[in-house]
N, C-alpha and C positions, 0 to 999 in steps of 0.2 A: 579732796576739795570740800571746803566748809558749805554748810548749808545754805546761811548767810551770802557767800559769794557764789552759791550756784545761783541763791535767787537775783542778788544783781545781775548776774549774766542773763539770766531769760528777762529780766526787767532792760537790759540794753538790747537785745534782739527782738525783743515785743515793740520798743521803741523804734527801730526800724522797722516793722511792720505801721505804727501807724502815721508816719510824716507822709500822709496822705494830700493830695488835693481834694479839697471840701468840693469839690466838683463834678468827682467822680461817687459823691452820696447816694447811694440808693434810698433810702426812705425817708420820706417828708411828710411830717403831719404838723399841721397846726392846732393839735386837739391833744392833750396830756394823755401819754399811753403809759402802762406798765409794762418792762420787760424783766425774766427773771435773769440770774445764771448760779448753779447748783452745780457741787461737787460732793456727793453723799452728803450728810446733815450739814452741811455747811453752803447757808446761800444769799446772794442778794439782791434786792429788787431795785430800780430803778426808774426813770422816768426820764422822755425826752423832753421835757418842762424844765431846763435849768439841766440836764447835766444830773439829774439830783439821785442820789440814795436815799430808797424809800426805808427800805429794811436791811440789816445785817443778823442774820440767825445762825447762834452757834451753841453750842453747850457746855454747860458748866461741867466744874468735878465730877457729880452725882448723874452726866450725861444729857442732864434735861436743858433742853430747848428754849432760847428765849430770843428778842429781837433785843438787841444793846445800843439801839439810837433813836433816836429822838424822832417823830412826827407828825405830818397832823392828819385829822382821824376823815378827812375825803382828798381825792385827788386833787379838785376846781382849786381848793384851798391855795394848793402853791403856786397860784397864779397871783397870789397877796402875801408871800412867804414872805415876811418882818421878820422872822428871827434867821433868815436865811437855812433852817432843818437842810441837812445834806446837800445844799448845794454849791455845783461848781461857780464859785465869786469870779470876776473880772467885769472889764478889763484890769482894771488895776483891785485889787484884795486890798481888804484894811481902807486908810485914812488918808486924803493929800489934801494939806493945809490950805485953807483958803480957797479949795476948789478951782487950783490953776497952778499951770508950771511954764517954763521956759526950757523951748528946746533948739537948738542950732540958730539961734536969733528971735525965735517966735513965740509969743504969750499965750496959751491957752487956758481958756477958761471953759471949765468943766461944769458939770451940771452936781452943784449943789442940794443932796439932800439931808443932810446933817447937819442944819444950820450954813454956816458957812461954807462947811467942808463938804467933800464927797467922801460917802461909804461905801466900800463893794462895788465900784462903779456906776453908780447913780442909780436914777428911780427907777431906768429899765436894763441894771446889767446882766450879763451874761445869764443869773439865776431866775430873769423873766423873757427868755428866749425861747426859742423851740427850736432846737439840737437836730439834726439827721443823725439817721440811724448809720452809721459806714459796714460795720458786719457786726453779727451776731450768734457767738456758740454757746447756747445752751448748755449743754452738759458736755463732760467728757474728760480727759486729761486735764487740761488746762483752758478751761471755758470764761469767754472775756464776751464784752461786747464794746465797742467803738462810736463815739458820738463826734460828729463833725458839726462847726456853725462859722462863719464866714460874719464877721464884723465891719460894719462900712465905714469907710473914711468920715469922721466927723460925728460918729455915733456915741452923744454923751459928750460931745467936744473931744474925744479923742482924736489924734491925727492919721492918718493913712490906714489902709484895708486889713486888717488879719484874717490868716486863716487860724482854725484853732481845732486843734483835736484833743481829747482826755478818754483813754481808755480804763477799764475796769477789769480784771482777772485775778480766778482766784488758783491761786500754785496746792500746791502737797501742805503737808502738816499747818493745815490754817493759814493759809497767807493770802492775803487779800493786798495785791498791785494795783498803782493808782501812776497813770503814766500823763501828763499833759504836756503839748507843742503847741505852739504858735510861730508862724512864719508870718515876716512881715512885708506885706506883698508888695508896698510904692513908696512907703516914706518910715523915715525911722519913728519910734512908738513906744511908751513905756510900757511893759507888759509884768505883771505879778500876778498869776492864777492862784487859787486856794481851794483846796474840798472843805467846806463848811459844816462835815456832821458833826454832830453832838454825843457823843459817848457817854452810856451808862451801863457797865460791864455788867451789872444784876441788873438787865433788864429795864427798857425804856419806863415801864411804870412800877419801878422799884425803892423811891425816894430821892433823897437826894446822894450825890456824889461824895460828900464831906467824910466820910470813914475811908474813901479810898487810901490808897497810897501810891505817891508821884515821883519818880524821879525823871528832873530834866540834865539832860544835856551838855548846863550853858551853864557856861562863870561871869555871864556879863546881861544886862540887857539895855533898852532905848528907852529911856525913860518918857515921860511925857508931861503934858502942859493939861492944863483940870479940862480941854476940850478932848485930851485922850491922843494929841499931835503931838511925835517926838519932839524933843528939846536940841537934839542933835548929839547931844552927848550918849557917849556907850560907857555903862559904869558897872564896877562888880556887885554881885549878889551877896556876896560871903560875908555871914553876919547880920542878913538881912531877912526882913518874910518873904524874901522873896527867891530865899536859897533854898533850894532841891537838888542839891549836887549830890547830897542824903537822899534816899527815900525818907519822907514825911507825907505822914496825912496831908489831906489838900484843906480839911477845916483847922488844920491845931494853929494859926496864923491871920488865919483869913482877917479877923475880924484889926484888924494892926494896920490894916489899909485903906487909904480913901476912896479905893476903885475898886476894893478888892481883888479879883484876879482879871483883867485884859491887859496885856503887855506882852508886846515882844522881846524874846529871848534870842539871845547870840549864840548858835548853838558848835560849838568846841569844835574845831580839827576842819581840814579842807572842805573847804568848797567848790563844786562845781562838777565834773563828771564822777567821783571818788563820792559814797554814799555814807552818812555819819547819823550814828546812833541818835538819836533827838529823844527822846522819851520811852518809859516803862511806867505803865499803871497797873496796879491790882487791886481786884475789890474780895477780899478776905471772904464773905460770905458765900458768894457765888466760886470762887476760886481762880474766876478767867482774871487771865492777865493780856495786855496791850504793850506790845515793843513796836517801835515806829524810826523809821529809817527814814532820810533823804536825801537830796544832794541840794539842797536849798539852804541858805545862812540863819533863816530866820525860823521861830516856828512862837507862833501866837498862843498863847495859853489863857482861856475863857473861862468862868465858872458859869455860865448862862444866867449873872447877873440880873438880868432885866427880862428875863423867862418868870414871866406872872402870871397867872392864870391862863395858860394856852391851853385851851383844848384839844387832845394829842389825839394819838391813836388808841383807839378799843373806849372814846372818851377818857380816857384817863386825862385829867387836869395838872398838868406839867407847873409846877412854882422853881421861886430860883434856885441854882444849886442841884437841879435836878439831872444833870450832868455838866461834861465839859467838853472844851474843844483845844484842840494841838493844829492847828492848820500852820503849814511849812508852809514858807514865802521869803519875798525878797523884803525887805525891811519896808515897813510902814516909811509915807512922806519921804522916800529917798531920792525923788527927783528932786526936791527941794532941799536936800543933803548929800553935798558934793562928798563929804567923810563915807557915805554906808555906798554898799557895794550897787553898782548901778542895775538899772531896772530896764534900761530904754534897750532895744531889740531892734535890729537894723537890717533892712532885704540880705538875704543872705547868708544870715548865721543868726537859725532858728533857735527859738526858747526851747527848752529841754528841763521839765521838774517829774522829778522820782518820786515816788513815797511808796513804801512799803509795811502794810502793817503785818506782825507775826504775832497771831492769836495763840495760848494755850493756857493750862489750867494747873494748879499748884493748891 
């Protein structure tokens, strides 16, 4: 048995562990807590604030220890999280035009915070909630911990109840599982969840990203309109800045585009239970390398653009470039795109999104 499919197997059995009832939650605070979970030098810290990843620590060729994500340098902070640092996005991840869809006859209009459109779910999505805690293993074999939040009918304009769960664990040789459900408990719903960290494999205050090297996935992506809302069209990369079917630098191009890196990417081979390679980064210096697996069509590739002078963690002052993000998702604005693969989730047959990342060093 390949490594690779033993980790999907405990990533589909984990997955039955957590299609929990948000109701059977043991712990509830209204007060931003940290929780860790550590397997020998490899650990991450977390927050019932959003679902969120505080820290991921791992180490490079030479063994030494660094955190490789982005955040900010107090807890209260991510209670105003504008760049979204590690948090779990929804209800709906990414962008829907015009902040309103149509669903079985009905017009909904969402709550606008990007101008016209809604980001991440509006002013108060899923990343300004307080999460219950469902369980939590500290250390040990395969030590995870479980966050459940229960979304109400009409929250942000969304239509009917969800429940939502996204667990955290971390497997053998580096691997860090990221498991999210949503069941739709009274009316159908569009549902696209995303983990929103920031990745910087030499270390959160190591400069910027641009020497890395990237390969994605995907021979195609969704292009977009200068507000950053697909066009509806899916067109190939090949020939373009914005092919990585190569590994390339993530700077040798950048400067070739108007938006430089936010766009989602079509990422190659099945969809849906069956889990597909989506990205490989390595930062040469440090040596760690990031392979990222899911079962999700889409996966968002960010330069943290509009990371300006944030004041991070250990104070370190984060500018753009200073890492990037791969968030796996169902296609940006696809309720308003009968072509991209649908997003709406209906009582009965719950959301289901994988990701997998396998850490190691070269």
């Amino acid at each position: 048995m390949s490594k690779t499919f033993f980790s999907f197997s405990v990533c589909l059995v984990f997955l039955a562990l957590v299609c929990v009832d948000v109701s059977n939650a043991e712990h509830k605070s209204d007060e931003p807590k940290v929780y860790e979970i550590s397997k020998g030098n490899f650990s991450l810290k977390v927050t019932n604030l959003g679902a969120t990843i505080l820290s991921v620590i791992l180490p490079d060729k030479q063994g030494k220890l660094a955190d490789v994500v982005l955040g900010h340098e107090s807890l209260d902070t991510y209670k105003n999280n504008t760049p979204y640092f590690g948090a779990l996005v929804g209800r709906v991840a990414n962008r829907i035009g015009g902040a309103k869809f149509t669903l079985n006859g009905t017009t909904y209009k969402l709550d606008a915070n990007e101008g016209k459109n809604i980001l991440h779910g509006g002013h108060k999505g899923f990343n300004r909630k307080f999460w219950k805690v469902r369980k939590h293993k500290k250390e040990g074999h395969a030590p995870y911990i479980i966050f459940t939040y229960l979304s109400a009918d009409g929250e942000e304009g969304f239509p009917g109840s969800l429940a939502v769960t996204v667990s955290y664990m971390l497997l053998e040789d580096y691997k860090l599982s990221v498991v999210m459900t949503a069941r739709a408990v009274n009316k159908a719903t569009p549902v696209n969840l995303a983990q929103h960290s920031y990745w910087n494999l030499g270390g959160h205050n190591s400069g910027d990203i641009l020497s890395n090297t990237l390969q994605l996935f995907a021979s195609h992506i969704t292009p977009t309109d200068e507000s950053l809302i697909p066009t509806g069209k899916i067109v190939p990369v090949k020939g373009t800045p914005y092919d990585f079917l190569e590994s390339k630098t993530v700077g040798s191009r950048i400067n070739k585009l108007p938006n430089l890196y936010d766009i989602n990417y079509v990422i190659d081979g099945p969809q849906g239970v069956k889990m597909n390679k989506a990205a490989v980064v390595h930062d040469s210096k440090s040596g760690r390398v990031l392979e990222l697996w899911t079962n999700k069509p889409g996966v968002q590739f960010y330069t943290a653009n509009y990371v300006n002078d944030v004041k991070g963690k250990g104070g370190y002052t984060y500018m753009p470039h200073a890492a990037l993000c791969l968030e796996t998702q169902g296609f940006p604005d696809a309720v308003n795109h009968p072509n991209f693969p649908s997003v709406i989730v209906n009582p009965g047959k719950p959301y289901k999104h994988l990701m997998l990342y396998k850490f190691s060093t070269k």
